[in-house]
C-alpha positions in Angstrom: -6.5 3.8 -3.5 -5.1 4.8 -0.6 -2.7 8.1 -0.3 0.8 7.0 0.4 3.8 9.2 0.2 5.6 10.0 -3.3 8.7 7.7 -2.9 6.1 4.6 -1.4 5.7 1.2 -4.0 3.0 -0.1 -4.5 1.5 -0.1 -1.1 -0.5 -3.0 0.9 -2.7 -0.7 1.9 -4.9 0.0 -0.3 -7.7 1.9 -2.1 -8.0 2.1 -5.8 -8.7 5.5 -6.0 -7.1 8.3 -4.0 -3.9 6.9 -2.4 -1.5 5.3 -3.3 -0.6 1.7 -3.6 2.8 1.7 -5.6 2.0 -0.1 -9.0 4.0 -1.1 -12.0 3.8 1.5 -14.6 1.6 0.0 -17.4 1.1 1.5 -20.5 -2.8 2.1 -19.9 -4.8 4.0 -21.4 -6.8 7.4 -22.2 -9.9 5.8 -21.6 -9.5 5.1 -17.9 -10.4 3.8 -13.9 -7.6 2.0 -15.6 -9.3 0.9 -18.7 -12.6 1.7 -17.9 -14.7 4.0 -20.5 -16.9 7.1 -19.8 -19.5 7.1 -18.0 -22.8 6.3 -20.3 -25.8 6.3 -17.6 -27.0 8.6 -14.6 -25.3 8.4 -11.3 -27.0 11.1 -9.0 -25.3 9.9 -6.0 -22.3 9.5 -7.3 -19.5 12.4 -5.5 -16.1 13.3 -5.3 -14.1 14.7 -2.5 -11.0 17.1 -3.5 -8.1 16.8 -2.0 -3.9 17.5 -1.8 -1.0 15.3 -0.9 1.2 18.2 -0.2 4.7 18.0 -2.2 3.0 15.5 -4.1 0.1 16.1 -5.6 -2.1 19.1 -5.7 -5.2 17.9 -7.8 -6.0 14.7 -6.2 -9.9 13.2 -5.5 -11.2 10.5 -3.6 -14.6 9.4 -4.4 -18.1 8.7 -2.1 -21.7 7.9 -2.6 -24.5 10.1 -1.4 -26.2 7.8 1.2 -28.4 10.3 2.7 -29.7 13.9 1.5 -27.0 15.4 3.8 -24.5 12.2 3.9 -21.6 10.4 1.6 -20.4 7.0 2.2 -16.4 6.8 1.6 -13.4 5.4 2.6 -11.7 6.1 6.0 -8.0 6.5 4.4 -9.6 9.2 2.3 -10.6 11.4 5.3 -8.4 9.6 8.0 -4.8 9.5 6.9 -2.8 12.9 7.5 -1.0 12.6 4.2 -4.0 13.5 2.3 -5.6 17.2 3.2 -9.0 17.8 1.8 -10.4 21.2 0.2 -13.7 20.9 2.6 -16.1 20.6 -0.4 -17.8 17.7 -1.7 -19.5 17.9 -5.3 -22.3 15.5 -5.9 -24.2 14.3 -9.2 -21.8 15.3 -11.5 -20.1 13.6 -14.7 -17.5 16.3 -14.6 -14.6 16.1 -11.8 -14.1 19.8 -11.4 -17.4 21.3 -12.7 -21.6 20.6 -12.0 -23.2 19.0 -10.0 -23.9 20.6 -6.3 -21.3 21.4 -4.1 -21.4 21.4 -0.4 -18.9 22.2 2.7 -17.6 19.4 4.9 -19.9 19.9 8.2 -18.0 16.6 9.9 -16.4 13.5 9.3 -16.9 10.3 11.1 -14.1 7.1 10.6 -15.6 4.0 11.8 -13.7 3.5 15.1 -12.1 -0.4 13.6 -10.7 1.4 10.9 -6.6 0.4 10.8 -3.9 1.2 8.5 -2.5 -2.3 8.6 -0.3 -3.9 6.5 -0.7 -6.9 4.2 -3.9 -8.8 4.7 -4.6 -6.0 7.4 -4.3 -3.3 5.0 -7.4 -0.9 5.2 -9.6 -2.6 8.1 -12.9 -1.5 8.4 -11.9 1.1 5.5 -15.7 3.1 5.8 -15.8 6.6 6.4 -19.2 9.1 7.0 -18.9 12.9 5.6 -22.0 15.1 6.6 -22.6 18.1 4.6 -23.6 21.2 5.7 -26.6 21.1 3.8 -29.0 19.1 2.4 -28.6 18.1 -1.2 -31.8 17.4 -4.2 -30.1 14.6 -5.7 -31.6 10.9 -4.7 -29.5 8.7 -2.3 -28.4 5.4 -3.7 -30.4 2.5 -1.4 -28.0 0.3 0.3 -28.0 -3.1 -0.6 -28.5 -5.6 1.6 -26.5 -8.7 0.8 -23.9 -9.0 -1.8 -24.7 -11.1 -5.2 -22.9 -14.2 -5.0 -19.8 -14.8 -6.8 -20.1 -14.2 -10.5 -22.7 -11.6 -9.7 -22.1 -8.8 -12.2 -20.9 -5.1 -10.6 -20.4 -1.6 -11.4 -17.3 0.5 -10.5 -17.3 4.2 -10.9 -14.3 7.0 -10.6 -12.7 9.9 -11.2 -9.5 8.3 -10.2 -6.3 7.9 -12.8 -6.5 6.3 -16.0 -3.2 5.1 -16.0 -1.2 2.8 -13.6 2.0 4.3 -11.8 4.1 3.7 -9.6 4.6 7.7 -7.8 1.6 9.2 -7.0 2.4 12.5 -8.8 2.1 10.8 -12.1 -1.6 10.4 -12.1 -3.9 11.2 -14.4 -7.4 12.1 -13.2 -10.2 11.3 -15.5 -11.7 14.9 -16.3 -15.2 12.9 -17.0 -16.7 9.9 -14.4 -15.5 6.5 -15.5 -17.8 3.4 -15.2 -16.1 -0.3 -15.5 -18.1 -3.1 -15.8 -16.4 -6.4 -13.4 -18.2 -8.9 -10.9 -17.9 -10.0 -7.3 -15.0 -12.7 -7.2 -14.9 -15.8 -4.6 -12.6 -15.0 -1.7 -10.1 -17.3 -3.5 -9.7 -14.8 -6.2 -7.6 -12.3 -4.5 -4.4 -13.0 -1.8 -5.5 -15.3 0.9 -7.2 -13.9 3.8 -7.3 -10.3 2.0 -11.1 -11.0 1.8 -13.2 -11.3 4.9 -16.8 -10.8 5.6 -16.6 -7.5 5.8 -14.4 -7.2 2.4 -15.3 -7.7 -1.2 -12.8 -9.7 -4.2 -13.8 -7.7 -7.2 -12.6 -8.7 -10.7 -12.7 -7.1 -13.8 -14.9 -8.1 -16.5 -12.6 -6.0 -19.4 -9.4 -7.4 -19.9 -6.3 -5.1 -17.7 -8.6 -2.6 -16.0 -9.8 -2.0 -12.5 -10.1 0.9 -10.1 -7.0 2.5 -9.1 -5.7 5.8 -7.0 -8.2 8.3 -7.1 -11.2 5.7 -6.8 -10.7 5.2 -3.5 -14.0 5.7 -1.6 -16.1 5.1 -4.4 -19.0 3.1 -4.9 -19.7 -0.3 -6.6 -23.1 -1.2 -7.5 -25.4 -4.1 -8.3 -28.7 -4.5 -9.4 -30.8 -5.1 -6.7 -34.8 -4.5 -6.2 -36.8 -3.2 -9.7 -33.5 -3.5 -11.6 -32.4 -0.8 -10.2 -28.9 -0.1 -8.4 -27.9 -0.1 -5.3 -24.6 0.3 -3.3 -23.1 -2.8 -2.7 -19.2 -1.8 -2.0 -16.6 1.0 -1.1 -13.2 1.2 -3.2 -10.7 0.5 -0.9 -7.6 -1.2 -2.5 -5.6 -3.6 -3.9 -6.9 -7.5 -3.6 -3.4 -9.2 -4.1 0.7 -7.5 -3.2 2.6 -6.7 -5.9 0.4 -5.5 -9.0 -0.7 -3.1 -11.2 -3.8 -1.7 -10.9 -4.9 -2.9 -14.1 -3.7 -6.6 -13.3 -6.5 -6.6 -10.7 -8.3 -7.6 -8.4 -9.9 -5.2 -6.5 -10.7 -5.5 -2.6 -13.9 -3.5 -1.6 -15.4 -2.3 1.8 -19.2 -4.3 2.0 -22.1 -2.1 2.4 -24.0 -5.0 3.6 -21.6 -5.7 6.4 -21.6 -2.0 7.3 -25.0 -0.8 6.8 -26.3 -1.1 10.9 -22.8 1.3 11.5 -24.2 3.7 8.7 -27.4 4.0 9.6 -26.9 4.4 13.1 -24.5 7.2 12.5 -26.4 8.7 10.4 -29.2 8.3 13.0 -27.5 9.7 15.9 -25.2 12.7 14.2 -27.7 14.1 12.3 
């Protein structure tokens, strides 16, 4: 979710996973996204980006997929909002937050230029964010889907964001190991009207009180696509509906689909 000062509620602006979006404090649980359970399968291109809110929170993470041996996909309020300073590394293909996997610098960043801070149905706009690394990685990209399933189609959320809903960002609780959560894409009816656009994804739950929450942000969410295997279909970005908990979902993600020409020709022309 999307950083927001200590003393901010539950924010409109979103992203489950590294900022914040004021929440009612639920009792949660240990297991974590909020309710989600460890991670049981490989994720190669699954990465985390470190970062601080100063005065706030000082072991915070935002999450990305590796789209490209020297590229992650995230979201722009993880890179783009001053609030939230990052360490400069990224850590790729690791089930561990803080250990594995390969590291890398931060060479660049590129927001896509639409991105908005907004507020209410506005909240997050063109939320996508580009970090290159300074070098190469081994692991193997994650291929980009090209539509998303329709409604009902099942999904896969991933994070190292908290495991417990809050309500001040300094309360978190960062999942030590990835978390995985199965849900499935909702129709636009399913989260607050006009919250879901073309270029936005309703995400609901498929375990009773859990979704993505601060820390997620910038994360992927995946589908099966050619061969049975995944592909990236979505980017954590926040809240689908004012006024809840985390866990009392849904979830509104960036589409891939609807950004994949942007990422490809960014990739294209900063490499």
């Amino acid at each position: 979710m999307k950083l927001m000062p200590r003393r901010a509620a539950r924010a409109t602006a979103v992203l489950t996973l590294t900022a914040a979006v004021g929440a009612t404090v639920l009792t949660g649980s240990a297991g974590a996204i909020v309710n989600g359970s460890d991670s049981t399968g490989r994720y190669p291109f699954m990465a985390s980006i470190p970062m601080t809110v100063p005065g706030v929170l000082d072991d915070g993470v935002c999450g990305a997929s590796l789209v490209d041996p020297q590229w992650v996909l995230t979201a722009a309020h993880c890179v783009a909002e001053p609030a939230a300073v990052l360490d400069g590394t990224v850590r790729i293909g690791s089930r561990a937050r803080q250990s594995g996997g390969t590291v890398r610098s931060i060479e660049r960043t590129v927001v896509h230029p639409g991105y908005l801070n907004g507020a209410g149905a506005a909240a997050n706009r063109d939320d996508v964010a580009l970090v290159r690394l300074d070098r190469p990685v081994t692991q193997q990209p994650i291929r980009l889907a090209d539509r998303p399933g329709r409604p009902g189609t099942p999904t896969r959320l991933l994070g190292f964001g908290t495991t417990v809903d809050i309500t001040d960002l300094g309360d978190a609780r960062f999942a030590a190991r990835l978390q995985e959560l199965d849900s499935r894409r909702g129709a636009g009816t399913e989260c607050a009207p006009g919250w879901a656009a073309p270029t936005r994804l309703c995400t609901i739950s498929r375990v009773p009180h859990a979704m993505a929450c601060f820390g997620d942000s910038g994360g992927p969410q995946l589908q099966y696509g050619r061969g049975g295997r995944w592909e990236l279909v979505g980017v954590t970005s926040g809240p689908g509906a004012p006024g809840l908990a985390c866990s009392d979902g849904p979830g509104l993600y960036s589409s891939v689909p609807a950004y994949a020409d942007w990422i490809r020709r960014t990739i294209s022309t900063n490499g």
